[in-house]
Structure formats: C-alpha cells, structure tokens
C-alpha positions in Angstrom: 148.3 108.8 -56.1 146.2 107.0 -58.4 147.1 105.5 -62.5 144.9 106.8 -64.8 145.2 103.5 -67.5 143.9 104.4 -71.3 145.6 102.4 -73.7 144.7 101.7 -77.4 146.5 98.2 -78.6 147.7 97.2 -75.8 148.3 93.2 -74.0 145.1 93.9 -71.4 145.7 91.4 -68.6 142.6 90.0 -66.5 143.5 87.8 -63.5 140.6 84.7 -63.4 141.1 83.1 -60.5 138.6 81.1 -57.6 138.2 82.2 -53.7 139.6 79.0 -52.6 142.2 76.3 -53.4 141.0 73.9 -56.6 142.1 73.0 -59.9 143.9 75.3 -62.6 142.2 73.3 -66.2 144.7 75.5 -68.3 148.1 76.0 -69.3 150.3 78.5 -70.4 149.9 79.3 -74.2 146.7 78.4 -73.9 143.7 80.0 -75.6 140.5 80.5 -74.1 137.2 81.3 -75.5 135.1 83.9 -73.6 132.8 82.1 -70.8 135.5 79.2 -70.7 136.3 77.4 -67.1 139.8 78.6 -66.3 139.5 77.0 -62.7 137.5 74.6 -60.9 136.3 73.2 -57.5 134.2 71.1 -56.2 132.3 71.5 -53.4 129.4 70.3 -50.8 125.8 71.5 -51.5 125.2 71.0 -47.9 126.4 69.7 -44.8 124.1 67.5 -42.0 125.2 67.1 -38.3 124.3 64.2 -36.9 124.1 64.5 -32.3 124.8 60.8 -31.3 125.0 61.5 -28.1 121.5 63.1 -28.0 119.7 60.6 -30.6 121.6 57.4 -29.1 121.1 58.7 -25.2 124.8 57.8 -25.1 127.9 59.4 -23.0 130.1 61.0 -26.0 133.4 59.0 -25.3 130.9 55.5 -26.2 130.4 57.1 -29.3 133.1 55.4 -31.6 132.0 51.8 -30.6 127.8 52.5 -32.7 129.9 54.4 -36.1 129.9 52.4 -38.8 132.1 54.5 -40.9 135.2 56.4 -40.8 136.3 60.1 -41.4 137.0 60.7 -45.1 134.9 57.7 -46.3 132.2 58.1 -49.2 129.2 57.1 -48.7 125.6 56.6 -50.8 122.4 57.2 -50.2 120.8 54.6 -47.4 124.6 53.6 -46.2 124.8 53.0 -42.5 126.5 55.8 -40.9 126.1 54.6 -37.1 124.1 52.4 -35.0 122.7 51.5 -31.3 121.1 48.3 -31.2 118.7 47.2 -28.8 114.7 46.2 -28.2 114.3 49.5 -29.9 116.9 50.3 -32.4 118.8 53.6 -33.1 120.0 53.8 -36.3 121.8 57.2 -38.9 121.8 56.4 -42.4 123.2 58.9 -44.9 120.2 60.9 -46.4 122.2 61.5 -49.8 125.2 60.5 -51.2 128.5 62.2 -49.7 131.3 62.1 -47.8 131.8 61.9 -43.7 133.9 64.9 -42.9 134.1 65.2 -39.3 133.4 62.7 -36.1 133.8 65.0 -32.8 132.0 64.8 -29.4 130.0 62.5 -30.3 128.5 64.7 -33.7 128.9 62.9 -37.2 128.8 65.7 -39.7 128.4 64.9 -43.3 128.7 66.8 -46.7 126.6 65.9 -49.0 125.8 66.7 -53.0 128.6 68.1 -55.0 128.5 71.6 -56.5 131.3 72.8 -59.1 132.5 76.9 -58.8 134.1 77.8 -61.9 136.2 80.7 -62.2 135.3 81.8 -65.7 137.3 83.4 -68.6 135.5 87.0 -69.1 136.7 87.1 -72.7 138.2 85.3 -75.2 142.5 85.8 -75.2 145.6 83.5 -74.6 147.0 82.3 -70.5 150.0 83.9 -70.0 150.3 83.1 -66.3 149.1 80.7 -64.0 148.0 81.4 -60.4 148.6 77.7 -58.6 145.9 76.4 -57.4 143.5 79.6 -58.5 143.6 80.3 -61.7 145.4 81.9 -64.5 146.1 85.6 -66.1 144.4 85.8 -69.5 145.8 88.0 -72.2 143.7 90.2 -75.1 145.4 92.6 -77.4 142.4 95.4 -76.8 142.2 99.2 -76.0 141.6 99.6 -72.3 140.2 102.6 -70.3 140.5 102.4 -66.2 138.0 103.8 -64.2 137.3 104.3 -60.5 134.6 102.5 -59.2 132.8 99.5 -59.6 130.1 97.5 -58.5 131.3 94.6 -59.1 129.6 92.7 -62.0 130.7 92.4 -65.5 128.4 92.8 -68.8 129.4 92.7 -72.6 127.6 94.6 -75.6 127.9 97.2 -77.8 128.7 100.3 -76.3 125.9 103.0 -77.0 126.2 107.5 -76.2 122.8 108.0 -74.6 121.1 111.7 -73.8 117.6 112.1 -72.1 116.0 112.4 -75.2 118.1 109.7 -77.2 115.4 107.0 -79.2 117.7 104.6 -79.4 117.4 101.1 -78.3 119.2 99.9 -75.2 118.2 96.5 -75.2 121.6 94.4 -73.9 123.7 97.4 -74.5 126.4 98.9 -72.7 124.6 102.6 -72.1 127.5 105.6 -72.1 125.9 108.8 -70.6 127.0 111.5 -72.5 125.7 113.7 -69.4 124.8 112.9 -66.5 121.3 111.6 -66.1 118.5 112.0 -63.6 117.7 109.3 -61.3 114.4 109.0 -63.7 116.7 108.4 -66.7 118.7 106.1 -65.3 115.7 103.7 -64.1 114.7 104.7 -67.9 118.2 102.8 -69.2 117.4 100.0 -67.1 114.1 99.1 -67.7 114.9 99.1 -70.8 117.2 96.1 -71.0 120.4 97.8 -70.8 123.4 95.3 -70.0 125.4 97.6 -68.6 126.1 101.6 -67.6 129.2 103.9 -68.0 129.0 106.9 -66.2 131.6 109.8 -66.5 130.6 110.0 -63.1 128.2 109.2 -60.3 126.7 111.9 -58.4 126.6 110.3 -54.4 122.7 110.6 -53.9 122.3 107.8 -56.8 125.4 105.3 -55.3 123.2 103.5 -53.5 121.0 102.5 -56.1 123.5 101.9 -59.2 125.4 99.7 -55.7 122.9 97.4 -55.8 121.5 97.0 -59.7 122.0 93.2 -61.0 123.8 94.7 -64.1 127.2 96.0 -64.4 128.2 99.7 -63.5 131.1 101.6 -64.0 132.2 105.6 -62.8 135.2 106.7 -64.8 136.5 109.8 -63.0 135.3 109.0 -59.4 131.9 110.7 -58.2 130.4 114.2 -57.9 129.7 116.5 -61.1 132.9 116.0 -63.2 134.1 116.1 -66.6 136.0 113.3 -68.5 139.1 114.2 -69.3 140.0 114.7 -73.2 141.8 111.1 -73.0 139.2 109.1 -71.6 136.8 111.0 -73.5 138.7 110.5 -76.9 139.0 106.8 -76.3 135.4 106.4 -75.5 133.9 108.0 -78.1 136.9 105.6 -80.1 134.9 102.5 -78.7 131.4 104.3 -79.6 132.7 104.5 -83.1 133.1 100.9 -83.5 129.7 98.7 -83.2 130.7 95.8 -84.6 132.9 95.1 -81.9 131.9 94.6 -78.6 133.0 95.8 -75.2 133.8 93.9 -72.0 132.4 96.0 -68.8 134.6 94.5 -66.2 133.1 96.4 -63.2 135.2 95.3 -60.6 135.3 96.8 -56.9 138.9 97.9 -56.2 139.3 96.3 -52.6 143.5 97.1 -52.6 144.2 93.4 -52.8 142.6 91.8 -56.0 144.9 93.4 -57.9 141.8 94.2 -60.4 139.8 97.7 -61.2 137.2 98.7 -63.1 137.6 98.8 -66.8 136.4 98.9 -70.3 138.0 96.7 -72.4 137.4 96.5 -76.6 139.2 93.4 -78.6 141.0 95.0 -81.5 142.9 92.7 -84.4 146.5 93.0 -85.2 148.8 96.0 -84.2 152.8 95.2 -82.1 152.8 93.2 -79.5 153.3 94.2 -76.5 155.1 92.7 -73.7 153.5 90.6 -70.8 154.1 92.8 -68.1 154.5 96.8 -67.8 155.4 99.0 -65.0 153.5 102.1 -64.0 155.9 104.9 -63.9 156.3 106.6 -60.8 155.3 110.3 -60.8 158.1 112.8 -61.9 159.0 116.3 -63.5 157.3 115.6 -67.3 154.4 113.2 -66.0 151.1 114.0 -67.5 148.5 113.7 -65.2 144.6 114.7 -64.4 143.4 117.0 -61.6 140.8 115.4 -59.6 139.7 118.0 -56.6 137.4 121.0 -57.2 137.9 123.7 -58.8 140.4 121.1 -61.4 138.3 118.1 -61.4 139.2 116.4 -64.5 141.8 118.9 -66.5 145.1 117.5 -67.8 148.5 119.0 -66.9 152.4 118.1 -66.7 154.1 118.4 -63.7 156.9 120.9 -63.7 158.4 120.1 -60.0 157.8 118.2 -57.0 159.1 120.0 -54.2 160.7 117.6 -51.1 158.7 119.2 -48.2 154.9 119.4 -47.4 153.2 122.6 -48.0 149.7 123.5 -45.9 147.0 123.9 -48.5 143.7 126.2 -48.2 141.7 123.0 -46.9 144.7 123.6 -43.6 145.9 120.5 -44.7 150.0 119.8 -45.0 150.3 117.6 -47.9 152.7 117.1 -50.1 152.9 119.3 -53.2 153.3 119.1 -56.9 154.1 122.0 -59.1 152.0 121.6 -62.8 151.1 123.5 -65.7 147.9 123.2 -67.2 147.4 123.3 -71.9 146.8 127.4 -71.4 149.9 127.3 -69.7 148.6 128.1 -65.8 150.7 127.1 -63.4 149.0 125.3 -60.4 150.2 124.3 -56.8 148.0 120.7 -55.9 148.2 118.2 -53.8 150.1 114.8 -55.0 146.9 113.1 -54.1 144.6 115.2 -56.1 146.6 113.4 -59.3 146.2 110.4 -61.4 149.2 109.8 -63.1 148.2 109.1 -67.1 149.2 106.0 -68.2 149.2 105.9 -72.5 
C-alpha cells in the first residue's frame, strides 16, 4: 500500500546527501540557500597504470628496488615516479600532478587532477539533520504533493495549466497538463523551453521518451488514462494560483532505498510549525484513501473494514481485502494494494 502525501504548510524534508563518503560543510540550525554545497568530495579526474614489468623488461618481484616513490605520496608534474638505469635508460615520470594510489605486480597506478562532487541544497530551508559523512536533511515550511514516478531530475519555475490550444509561454516553466497531451504536444512543451512537466498521468507508449528528456518529469497518479483525485487536483490548481512563487520539481526515481519520491514542493511564509518528523499512519477503519485500479482509478473513499482473511478477486487473485465507501455512498470490496492511503 502506497502514501498518498498532499500537505499545505507543512515542514517538507529533502535528504541532500553524496554517493560516497566525504565531507558534511553544514550543521544543524543551519540555513541554506537554494544551489548551496551541503556536502563535498574530492575526487581523481583520472587514473594512469603504469606496467613496470613490461616497460622496464623486469621480473615483477625486482620491481620495488627502480620506484622512487611510495604509496600515498603526492606528487607534481615531471616528479620521478620510478626508474631503470642503464646505457639506455627507463624512466616513469608523473604526467600531472596527483597522488600514487597503488603499487601491485609490478603496476604503479596513479590518480591524477582533482574533481569536487557536490551534493547540492535543491532549495533554500534550514538543516535539521545530518547524514555523517553524506550529507544533511534540509527543512522548508512549503505545500507538498507526492507523486508516483519520476525520472529523476529536478527543475524549478513557475508552475503553468497548459491545454493543446493554450498561447501561453512555456519558456523555463513548470508545464501542468490539464489533459493529457499527444506525443505531438508534448514535443510542442519542450521545444518550447519548458523546465519542467507534471503530468496527471503518463500513458505507457510515451514513458520512454519523457525517461530519457534532460528536463524534469513528474506522473502524479501512476500511468494509464487516470484522473487526479479532487486532493491533488485542489492543491495543484492551489500552486497554479500563485505565480509569484515558484515550485521545486523534485522528480526523483523511487528506487525503495533513497528514502526520496517524486514531488512538488511550493515555499509558503509563515503558518504553525510543524514538527521535524511525522509518521504515516497505518491503514485502518476511517482512513481516507484513493482507488488506483480500473474501473476506480483515482476516486476517494474511507474505509469502513478490513476483514483478517484474503478474499479471491475477479482478476482470480486472493488478496487481501478492504471494505470502503465511496462520497455517493457505494460500498466497494478492493484490494489493499489498489489503495494509497491519503496523507493531509
């Protein structure tokens, strides 16, 4: 079963953190500014292997007596790395400045140049956890609507309700399709500057080429022809309603162990704080939740029961059941993982 997160003035929490081990340049309390290094690391631009045994015509276990340097010494440009004298000398001299990282059967292997990776803060907010070694957990007080997929990327603009025949510019704009598109209007959106899209939802013949756009892309209910529900809709059309502030696309791919999924997020001033931390409720008599499965796909309901054994549905499936009824009052036996629990 899957959360279904809209919020409106809520502590949005966005974990910043590098792929490997470096240095954390913030504390806690801190407050960032949007494109601000939260973590560093510095790394090799490349790495050279140098075959002594090969180059010096040498048996490997001679090798130590021609090195002139160590493992884990620096070294610059033109240093002398190792050497075989003779009537015709052999000599390695470090092609750039760097560092010897490895001496093994003979092979010298050096890294060389420096490169930095920064893990970046996506937008401005305070650090209200630190991940050693990673990076830290920034803080915004924002509304916030989850979606389902991602491609990864982020974007930030103002968000924009676009139809076929809509003259507006898109020009470094979030695009929200208030239907959804052909695969001619969508190449439409993005030739036309667009920074990023929002889509209710992604029909599957147009996944492969939204997967692999350079600009951020977001589905909110999942893919196929569905409606947004009334909440996501509501809060959308909230963000739409306010230009003058913009919205973070934070497209992320939910790969079960980020901890991060695909959102929109939009700053908003003042309002109760809210704690650090909240738990998602567990599903339970008096949840609201959305239908996701045909013929359902995207109506709310509140769940009456949740019977304790599995029940075979028409697909000849036994899954396990939830009892719920529906704003006309229907009553409708689904499947537990046809629901996203509503989280408000």
């Amino acid at each position: 079963m899957r959360a279904l997160i809209a919020k409106r003035h809520e502590q949005v929490l966005w974990p910043v953190r590098l792929d490997y081990s470096g240095q954390v340049l913030v504390g806690i309390g801190d407050q960032v500014e949007e494109g601000q290094a939260v973590a560093e690391i510095s790394l090799p631009e490349c790495f050279q292997v140098f075959d002594l045994v090969n180059s010096f015509r040498i048996h490997p276990a001679e090798a130590d007596k021609y090195l002139a340097r160590l493992v884990g010494e620096s070294v610059e440009a033109g240093d002398l790395i190792a050497e075989k004298p003779g009537l015709v000398a052999r000599i390695f001299r470090a092609p750039a400045a760097g560092r010897v990282v490895s001496i093994r059967d003979g092979k010298v292997t050096l890294a060389l140049g420096e490169r930095k990776l920064q893990a970046l803060a996506p937008f401005p907010g305070e650090v209200v956890e630190l991940i050693p070694g990673r990076g830290a957990v920034i803080a915004m007080h924002a509304s916030l609507l989850q979606g389902l997929w991602g491609n990864g990327r982020n974007a930030k603009g103002t968000l924009v309700a676009w139809t076929d025949s809509s003259p507006i510019s898109v020009d470094e704009k979030l695009v929200y399709f208030e239907v959804l598109p052909s695969l001619k209007g969508i190449r439409r959106v993005v030739e036309g500057g667009a920074a990023g899209l929002v889509f209710p939802s992604i029909l599957p013949e147009h996944l492969d080429y939204l997967r692999q756009l350079p600009i951020a892309v977001i589905s909110l209910a999942g893919f196929g022809d569905l409606n947004l529900d009334s909440i996501s809709l509501e809060l959308v059309r909230a963000m739409l309603a306010n230009p003058s502030v913009p919205v973070y696309l934070m497209a992320a791919s939910p790969d079960g162990g980020s901890g991060k999924h695909p959102e929109l997020i939009q700053a908003v001033s003042g309002g109760q704080s809210q704690p650090a931390f909240t738990l998602v409720r567990a599903l339970r008599p008096g949840s609201k939740v959305r239908l996701s499965g045909r013929p359902y796909s995207g109506i709310l309901a509140e769940v009456v029961e949740l019977p304790q054994l599995p029940l075979r549905f028409a697909s000849g499936l036994e899954l396990m059941p939830a009892i719920v009824r529906t704003a006309d009052g229907q009553e409708l036996t689904v499947p537990i993982d046809n629901l996203d629990l509503i989280e408000t």
